[in-house]
TIVEX-438997 format. One line per 3 residues: their letters; for each residue y, x, z of C-alpha. Coordinates in nm, 4 decimals. Each point is the difference from the previous one (the first is absolute). Layout:
<nodes>
A> Y:X:Z ~ ...
</nodes>
This chain:
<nodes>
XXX> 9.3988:16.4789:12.7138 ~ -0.1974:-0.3302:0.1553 ~ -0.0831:0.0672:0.3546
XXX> -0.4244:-0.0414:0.0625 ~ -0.0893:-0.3306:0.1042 ~ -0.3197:-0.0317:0.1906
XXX> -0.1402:0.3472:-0.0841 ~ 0.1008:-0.1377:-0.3404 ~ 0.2136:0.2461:-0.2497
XXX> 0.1514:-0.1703:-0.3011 ~ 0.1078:0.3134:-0.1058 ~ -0.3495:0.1362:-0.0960
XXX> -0.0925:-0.3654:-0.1792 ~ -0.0755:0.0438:-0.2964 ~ 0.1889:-0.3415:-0.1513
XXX> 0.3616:0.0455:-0.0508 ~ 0.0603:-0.3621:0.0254 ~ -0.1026:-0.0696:0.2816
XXX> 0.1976:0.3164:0.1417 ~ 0.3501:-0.1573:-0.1244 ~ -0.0723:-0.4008:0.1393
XXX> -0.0632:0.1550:0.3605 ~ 0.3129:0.2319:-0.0391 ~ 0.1957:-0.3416:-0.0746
XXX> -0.2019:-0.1486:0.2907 ~ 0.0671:0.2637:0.2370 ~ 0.3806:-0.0012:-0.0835
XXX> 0.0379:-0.3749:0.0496 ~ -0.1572:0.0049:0.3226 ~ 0.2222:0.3077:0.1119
XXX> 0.3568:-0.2027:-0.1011 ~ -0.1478:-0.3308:0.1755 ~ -0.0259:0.2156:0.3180
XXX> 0.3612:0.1613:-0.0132 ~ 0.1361:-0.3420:-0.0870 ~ -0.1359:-0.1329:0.3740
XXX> 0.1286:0.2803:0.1945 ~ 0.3904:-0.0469:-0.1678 ~ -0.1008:-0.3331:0.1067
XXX> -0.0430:0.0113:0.3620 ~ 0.2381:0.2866:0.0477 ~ 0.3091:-0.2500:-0.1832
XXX> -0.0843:-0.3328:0.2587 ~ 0.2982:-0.0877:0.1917 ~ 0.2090:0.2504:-0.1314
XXX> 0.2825:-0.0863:-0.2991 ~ -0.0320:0.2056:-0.3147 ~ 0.3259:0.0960:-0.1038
XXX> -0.0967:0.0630:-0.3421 ~ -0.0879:-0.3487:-0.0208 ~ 0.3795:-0.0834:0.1637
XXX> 0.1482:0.2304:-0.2166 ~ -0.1779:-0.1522:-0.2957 ~ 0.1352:-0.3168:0.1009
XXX> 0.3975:0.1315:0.0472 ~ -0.0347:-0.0791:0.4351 ~ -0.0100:0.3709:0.1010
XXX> 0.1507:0.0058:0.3730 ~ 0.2786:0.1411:0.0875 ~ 0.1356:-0.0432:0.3387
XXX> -0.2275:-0.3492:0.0193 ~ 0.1890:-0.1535:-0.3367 ~ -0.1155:-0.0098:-0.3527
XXX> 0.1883:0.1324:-0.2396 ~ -0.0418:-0.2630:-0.2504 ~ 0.0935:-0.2968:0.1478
XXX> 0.1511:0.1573:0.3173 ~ -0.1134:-0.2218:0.2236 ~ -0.2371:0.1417:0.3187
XXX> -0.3300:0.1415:-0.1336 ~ -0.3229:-0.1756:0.1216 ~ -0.2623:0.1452:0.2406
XXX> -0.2419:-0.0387:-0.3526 ~ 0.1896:0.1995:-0.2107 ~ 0.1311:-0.1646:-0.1724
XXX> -0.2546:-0.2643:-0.0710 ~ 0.0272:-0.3575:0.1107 ~ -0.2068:-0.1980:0.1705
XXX> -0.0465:-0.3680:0.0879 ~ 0.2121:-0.3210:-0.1700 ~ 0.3568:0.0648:-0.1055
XXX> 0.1086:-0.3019:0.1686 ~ 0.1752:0.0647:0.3079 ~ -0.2385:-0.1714:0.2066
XXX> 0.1250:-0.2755:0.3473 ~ 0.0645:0.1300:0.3484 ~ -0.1501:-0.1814:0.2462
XXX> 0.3851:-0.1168:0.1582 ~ 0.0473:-0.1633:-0.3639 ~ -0.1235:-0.4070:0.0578
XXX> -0.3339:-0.0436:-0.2538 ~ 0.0869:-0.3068:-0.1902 ~ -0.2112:-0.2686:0.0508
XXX> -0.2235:-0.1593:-0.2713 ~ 0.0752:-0.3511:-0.1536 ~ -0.1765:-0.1386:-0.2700
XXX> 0.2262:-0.0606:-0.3173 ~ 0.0721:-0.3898:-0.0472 ~ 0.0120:-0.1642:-0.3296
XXX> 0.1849:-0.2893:-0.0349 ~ -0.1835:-0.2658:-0.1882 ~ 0.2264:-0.1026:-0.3067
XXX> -0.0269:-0.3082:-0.1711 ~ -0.0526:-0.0353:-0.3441 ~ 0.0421:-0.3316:-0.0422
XXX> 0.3408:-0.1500:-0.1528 ~ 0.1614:-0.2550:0.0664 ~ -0.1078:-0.3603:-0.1286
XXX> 0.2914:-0.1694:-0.0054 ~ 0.1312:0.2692:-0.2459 ~ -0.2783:0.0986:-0.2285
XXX> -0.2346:-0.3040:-0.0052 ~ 0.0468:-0.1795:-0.3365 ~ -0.1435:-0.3792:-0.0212
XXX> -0.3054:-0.0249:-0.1794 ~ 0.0531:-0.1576:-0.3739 ~ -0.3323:-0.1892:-0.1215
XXX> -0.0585:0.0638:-0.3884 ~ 0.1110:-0.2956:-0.1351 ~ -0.2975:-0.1829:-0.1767
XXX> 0.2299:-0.2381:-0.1591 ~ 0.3331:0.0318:-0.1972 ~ 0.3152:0.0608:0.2209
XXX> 0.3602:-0.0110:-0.1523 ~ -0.0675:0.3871:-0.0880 ~ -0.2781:-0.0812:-0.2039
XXX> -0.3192:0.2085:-0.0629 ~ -0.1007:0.3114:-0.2206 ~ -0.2056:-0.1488:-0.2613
XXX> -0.2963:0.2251:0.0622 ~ -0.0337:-0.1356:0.3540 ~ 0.0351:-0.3349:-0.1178
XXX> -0.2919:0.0495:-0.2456 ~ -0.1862:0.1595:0.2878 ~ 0.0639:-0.2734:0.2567
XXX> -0.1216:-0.2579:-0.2788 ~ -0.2991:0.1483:0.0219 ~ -0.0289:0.1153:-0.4004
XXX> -0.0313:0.4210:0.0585 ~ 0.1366:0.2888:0.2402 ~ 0.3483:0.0902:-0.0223
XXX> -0.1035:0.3339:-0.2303 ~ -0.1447:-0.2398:-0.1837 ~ 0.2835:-0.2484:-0.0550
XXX> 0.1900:0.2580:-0.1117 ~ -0.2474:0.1347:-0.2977 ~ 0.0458:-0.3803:-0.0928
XXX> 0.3276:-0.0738:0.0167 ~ 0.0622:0.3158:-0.2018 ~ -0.2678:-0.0966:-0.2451
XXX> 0.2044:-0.3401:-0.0440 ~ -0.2596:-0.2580:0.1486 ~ 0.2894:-0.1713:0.2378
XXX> 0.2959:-0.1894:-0.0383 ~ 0.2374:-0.1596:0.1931 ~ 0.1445:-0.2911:-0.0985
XXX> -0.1292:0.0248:-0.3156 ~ 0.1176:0.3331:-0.0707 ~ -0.2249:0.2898:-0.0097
XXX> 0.0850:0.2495:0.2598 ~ -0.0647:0.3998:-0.0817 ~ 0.2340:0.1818:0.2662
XXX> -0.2418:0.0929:0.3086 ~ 0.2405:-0.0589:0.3399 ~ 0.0825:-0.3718:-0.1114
XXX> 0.0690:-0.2780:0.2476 ~ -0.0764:-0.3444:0.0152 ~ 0.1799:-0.2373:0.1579
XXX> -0.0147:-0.3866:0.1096 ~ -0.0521:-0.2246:-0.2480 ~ -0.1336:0.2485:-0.2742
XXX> -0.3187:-0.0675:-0.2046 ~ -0.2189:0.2712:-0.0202 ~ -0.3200:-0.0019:-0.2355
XXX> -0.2734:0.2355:0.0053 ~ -0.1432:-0.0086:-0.3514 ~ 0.1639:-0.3194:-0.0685
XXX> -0.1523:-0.1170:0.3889 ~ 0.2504:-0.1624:0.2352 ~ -0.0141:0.2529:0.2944
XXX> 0.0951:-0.1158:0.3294 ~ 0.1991:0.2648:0.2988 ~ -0.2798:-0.1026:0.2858
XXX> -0.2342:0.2697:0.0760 ~ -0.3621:-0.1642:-0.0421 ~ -0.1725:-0.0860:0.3238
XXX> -0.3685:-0.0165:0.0420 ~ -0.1240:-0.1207:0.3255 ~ -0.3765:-0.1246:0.1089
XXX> -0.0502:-0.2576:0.2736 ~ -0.3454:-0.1372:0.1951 ~ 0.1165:-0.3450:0.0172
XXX> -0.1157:-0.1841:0.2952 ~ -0.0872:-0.3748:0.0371 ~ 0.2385:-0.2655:0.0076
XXX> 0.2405:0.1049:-0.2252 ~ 0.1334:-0.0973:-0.3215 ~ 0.0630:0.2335:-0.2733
XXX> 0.3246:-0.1035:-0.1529 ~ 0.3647:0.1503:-0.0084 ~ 0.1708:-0.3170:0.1254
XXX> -0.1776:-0.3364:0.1378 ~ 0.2077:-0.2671:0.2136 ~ -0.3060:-0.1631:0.0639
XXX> -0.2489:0.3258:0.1038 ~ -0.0001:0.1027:0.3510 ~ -0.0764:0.3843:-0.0571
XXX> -0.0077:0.1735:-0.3191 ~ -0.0719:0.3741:-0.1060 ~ 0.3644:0.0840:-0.0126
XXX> 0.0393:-0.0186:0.3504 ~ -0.2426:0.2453:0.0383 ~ 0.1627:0.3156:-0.2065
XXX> 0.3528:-0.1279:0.0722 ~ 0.1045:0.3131:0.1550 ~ -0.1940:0.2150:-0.2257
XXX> 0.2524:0.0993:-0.3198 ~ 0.3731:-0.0976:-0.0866 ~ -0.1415:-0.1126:-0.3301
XXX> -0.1100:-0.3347:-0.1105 ~ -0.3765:-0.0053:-0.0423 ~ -0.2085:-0.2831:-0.0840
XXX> -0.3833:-0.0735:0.0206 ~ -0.2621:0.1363:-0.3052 ~ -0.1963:-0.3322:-0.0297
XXX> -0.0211:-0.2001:0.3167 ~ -0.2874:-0.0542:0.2543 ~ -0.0559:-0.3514:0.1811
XXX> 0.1155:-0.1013:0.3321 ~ -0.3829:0.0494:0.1480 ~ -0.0664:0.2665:-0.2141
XXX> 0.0250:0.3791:0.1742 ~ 0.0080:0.3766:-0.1884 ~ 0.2196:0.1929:-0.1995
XXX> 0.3244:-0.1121:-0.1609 ~ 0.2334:0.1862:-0.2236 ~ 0.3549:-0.0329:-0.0205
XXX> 0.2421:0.1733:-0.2580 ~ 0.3205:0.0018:-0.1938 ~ -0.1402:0.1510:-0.3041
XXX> -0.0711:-0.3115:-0.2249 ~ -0.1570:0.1666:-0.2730 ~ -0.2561:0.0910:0.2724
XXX> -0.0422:-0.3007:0.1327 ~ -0.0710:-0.1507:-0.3108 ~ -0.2458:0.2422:-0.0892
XXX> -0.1949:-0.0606:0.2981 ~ 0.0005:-0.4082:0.0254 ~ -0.0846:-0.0162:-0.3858
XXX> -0.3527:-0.1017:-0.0690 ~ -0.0291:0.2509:-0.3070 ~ 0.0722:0.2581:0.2368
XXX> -0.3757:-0.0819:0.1811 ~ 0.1785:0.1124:0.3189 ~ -0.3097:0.0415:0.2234
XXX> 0.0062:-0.1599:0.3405 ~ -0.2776:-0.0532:0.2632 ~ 0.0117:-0.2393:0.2856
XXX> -0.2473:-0.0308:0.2771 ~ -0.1125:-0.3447:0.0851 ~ -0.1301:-0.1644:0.2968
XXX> -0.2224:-0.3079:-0.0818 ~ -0.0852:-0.2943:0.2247 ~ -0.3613:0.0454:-0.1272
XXX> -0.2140:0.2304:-0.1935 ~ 0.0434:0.0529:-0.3300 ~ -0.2942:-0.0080:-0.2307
XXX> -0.1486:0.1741:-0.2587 ~ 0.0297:-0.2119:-0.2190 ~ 0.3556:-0.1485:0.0598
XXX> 0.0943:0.3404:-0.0056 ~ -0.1534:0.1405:-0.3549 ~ 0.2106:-0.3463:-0.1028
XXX> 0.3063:0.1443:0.1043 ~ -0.0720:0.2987:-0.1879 ~ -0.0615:-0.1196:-0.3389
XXX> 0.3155:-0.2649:0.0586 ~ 0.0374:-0.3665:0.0836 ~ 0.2521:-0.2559:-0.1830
XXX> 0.2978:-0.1167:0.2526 ~ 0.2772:-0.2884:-0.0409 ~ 0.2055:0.3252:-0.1657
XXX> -0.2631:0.1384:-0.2006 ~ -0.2684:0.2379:-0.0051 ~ 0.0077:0.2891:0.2381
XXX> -0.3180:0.2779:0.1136 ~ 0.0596:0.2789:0.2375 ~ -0.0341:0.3818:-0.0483
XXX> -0.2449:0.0517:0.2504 ~ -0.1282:-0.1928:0.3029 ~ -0.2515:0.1072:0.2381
XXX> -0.1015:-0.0075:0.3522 ~ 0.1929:0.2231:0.2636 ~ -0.2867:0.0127:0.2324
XXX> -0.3129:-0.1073:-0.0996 ~ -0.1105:-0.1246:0.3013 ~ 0.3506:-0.2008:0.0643
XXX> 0.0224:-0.2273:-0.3193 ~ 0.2662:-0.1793:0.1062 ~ 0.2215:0.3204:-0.0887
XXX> 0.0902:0.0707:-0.3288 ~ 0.1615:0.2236:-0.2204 ~ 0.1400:-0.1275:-0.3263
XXX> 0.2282:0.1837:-0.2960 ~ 0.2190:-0.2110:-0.2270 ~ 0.2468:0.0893:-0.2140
XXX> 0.1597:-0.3484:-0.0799 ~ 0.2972:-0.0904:0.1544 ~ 0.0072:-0.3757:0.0112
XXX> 0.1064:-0.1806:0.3213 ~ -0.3051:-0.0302:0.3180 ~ -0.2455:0.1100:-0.2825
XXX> -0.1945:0.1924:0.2335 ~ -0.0564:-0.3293:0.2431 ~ 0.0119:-0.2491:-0.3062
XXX> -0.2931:0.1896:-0.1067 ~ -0.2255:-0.0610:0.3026 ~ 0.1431:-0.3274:0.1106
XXX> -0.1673:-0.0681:-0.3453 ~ -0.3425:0.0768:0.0661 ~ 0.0511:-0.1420:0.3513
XXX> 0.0866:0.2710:0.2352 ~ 0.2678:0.0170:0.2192 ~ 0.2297:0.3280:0.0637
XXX> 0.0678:0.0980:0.3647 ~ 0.1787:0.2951:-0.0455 ~ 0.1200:0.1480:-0.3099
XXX> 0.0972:0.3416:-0.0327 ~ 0.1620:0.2314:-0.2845 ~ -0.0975:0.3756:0.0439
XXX> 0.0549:0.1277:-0.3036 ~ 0.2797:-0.0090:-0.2959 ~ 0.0725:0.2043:-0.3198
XXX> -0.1536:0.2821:0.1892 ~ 0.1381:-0.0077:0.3718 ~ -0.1797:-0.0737:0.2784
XXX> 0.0612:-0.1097:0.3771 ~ -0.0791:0.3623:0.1358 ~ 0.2238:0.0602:0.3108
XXX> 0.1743:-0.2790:-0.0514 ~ -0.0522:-0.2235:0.2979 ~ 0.1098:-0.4259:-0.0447
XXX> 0.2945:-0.1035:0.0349 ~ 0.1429:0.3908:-0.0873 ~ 0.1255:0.1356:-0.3652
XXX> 0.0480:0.3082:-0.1471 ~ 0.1915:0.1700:-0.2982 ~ -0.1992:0.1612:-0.3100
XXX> -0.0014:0.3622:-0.0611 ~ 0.1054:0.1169:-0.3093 ~ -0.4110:0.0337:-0.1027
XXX> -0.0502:-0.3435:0.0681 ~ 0.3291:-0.1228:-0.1941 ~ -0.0905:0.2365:-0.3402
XXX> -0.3472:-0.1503:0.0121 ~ 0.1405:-0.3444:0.0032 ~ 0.2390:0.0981:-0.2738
XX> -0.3489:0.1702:-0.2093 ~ -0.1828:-0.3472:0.0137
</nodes>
C-alpha cells in the first residue's frame, strides 16, 4: 500500500501508472535514508567484515595473514609506504647537480689534414679525361663522358671509348679533331683606369693592365682587344682564344660604346657626318650611333662603333677637328660598368660567359 501524501491517496487514483513510478519513488527514497543512518552509526568504528574481507581479522592485536601487529584501521592503511625521517636523522642539504662541460673538439694536430687545391693543370698523376675536357672549357663532366663514349676524343691520336681515362703530361688531346688545352678558362672584366698600358709585357711602359689583376687567378690571362693609355672603361681579359677572337673580329660587329668628352661642342652637322661615315688614312669608317648625352652639355657624347681599328674613336674626331678630353668605354659585347668602380675588376658569372659564347 502507498502511504497518503498531502491528503493525497494513490491508492484510489485511478491511473495504474502512475501508482507503480511513485511505489519505485517511495522505495528509493526509503533505502537512501537507511543507507545514512548505517552511515553515521559505522564513523570511527572498524568494520570487521570489511577486515575479515581483507584476511586482517585481530586476534590478540596481530593479523593473521601477515602476522605482523594489526593496525588501529583495521586493517586498512593509511598515508605513504615510505618509512618517513625522524627529526634526529640530519635532512640532507640541497646542491644543484653540476655538469661538466665536455669538449667536442679533437685534436688538430691529429685529425687536421692539409688542404689539397684541385689541380688545374697536369701533375705527374695526370687527369681523368672528363675533367680535362671540363677544365678546357668544351662541356660538363656528364657531358664529356656522353662524348668520349660516343668517340668524339682522342688522345694522341687514338680515339678513346673507356670512361675513367687519364691524361697525362705531354698527351694531345683533341676534341672533335680541336687541340684541347688542361687550363680551366678564365673570364675576368676590368674598369681600366688612366695611365696604363694594355699589354702583357712592355720594358718600356710604366704601368700596364696586368699589374692590375695580378693577384686575381693562377692562370695566364691576356687582354680582349686593348684600350689606349688615356683611354678609361671596361677591359676584358681571357684564356679562351676562340673567344677572344670572336669578340676582336670585325665580322663579329662586337658592339661597343664609349663616352666622349669634347674640348668644344659638337655640331649638328659634324655629327650627322659621323653618322653616314668619313674616309680616314685607313679607310672608310661610320659609327653605329652617335648622339648627344645631354642636350644641353654638347660637349658630351655618346658614340657606338663596332670597328676595331687602333684610336678609331679619337682618329675620328681629331678628323673633323675636335679634340678628346676624356675617353671612356662603358659598354662591350653586352657588359657594362655596373658596380664596378675604376681601377677594380670582377669575374663573369656563368650567364654572362654563355652569352658571350651565344654571340
Amino acid at each position: 500500500m502507498i502511504p497518503e501524501v498531502n491528503g493525497f491517496d494513490a491508492n484510489k487514483s485511478r491511473n495504474p501508472n502512475f501508482c507503480r513510478s511513485l511505489q519505485k519513488l517511495l522505495k528509493t527514497m526509503n533505502r537512501k535514508q537507511s543507507t545514512g543512518r548505517n552511515d553515521k552509526r559505522r564513523t570511527g568504528r572498524p568494520d570487521r567484515n570489511t577486515s575479515a574481507r581483507s584476511g586482517q581479522t585481530e586476534r590478540g592485536g596481530v593479523s593473521e595473514r601477515s602476522g605482523r601487529p594489526a593496525s588501529k584501521t583495521g586493517g586498512k592503511r593509511i598515508g605513504k609506504s615510505r618509512a618517513t625521517a625522524t627529526n634526529d636523522e640530519k635532512k640532507r642539504e640541497f646542491k644543484p647537480r653540476t655538469f661538466e662541460k665536455r669538449s667536442f673538439s679533437r685534436d688538430k694536430k691529429e685529425t687536421t689534414r692539409e688542404r689539397i687545391p684541385a689541380s688545374k693543370t697536369l701533375n705527374a698523376e695526370g687527369m681523368r679525361l672528363n675533367r680535362f675536357i671540363a677544365n678546357a672549357g668544351v662541356c660538363s663532366r656528364r657531358e664529356a663522358d656522353t662524348y668520349i663514349t660516343a668517340g668524339v676524343v682522342t688522345i694522341n691520336g687514338k680515339q678513346v671509348n673507356e670512361l675513367g681515362t687519364r691524361v697525362m703530361p705531354g698527351d694531345e688531346v683533341r676534341f672533335d679533331g680541336r687541340l684541347l688545352s688542361a687550363e680551366r678558362k678564365v673570364y675576368l672584366l676590368l674598369n681600366k683606369p688612366k695611365d696604363f698600358v694594355t699589354t702583357t709585357d712592355d720594358p718600356h711602359a710604366e704601368r700596364t693592365v696586368m699589374e692590375l689583376i695580378k693577384n686575381a687567378c693562377e692562370e695566364r690571362v691576356y687582354p680582349v682587344g686593348r684600350l689606349d693609355r688615356n683611354t678609361t672603361g671596361l677591359l676584358l681579359f681571357t684564356n679562351d682564344g676562340d673567344l677572344s677572337k670572336k669578340l676582336t673580329h670585325p665580322s663579329h660587329n662586337m658592339k661597343k660604346i664609349y663616352q666622349v668628352s669634347l674640348d668644344k661642342p659638337l655640331t649638328k652637322a659634324d655629327m650627322e657626318q659621323i653618322a653616314s661615315g668619313i674616309e680616314l688614312e685607313d679607310g672608310f669608317i661610320a659609327a653605329d650611333a652617335v648622339s648627344y648625352i645631354d642636350s644641353e652639355d654638347k660637349t658630351e657624347i655618346g658614340i657606338e662603333i663596332h670597328s676595331g681599328k687602333n684610336r678609331i674613336v679619337r682618329r675620328i674626331f681629331e678628323h673633323l677637328g675636335y679634340r678628346v678630353k676624356k675617353l671612356d668605354r662603358v659598354f662591350f659585347a653586352g657588359l657594362t660598368k655596373k658596380n664596378l668602380p675604376r681601377g677594380k675588376y670582377r669575374f663573369l658569372d656563368e650567364k654572362e660567359i654563355k652569352f658571350l659564347k651565344m654571340i
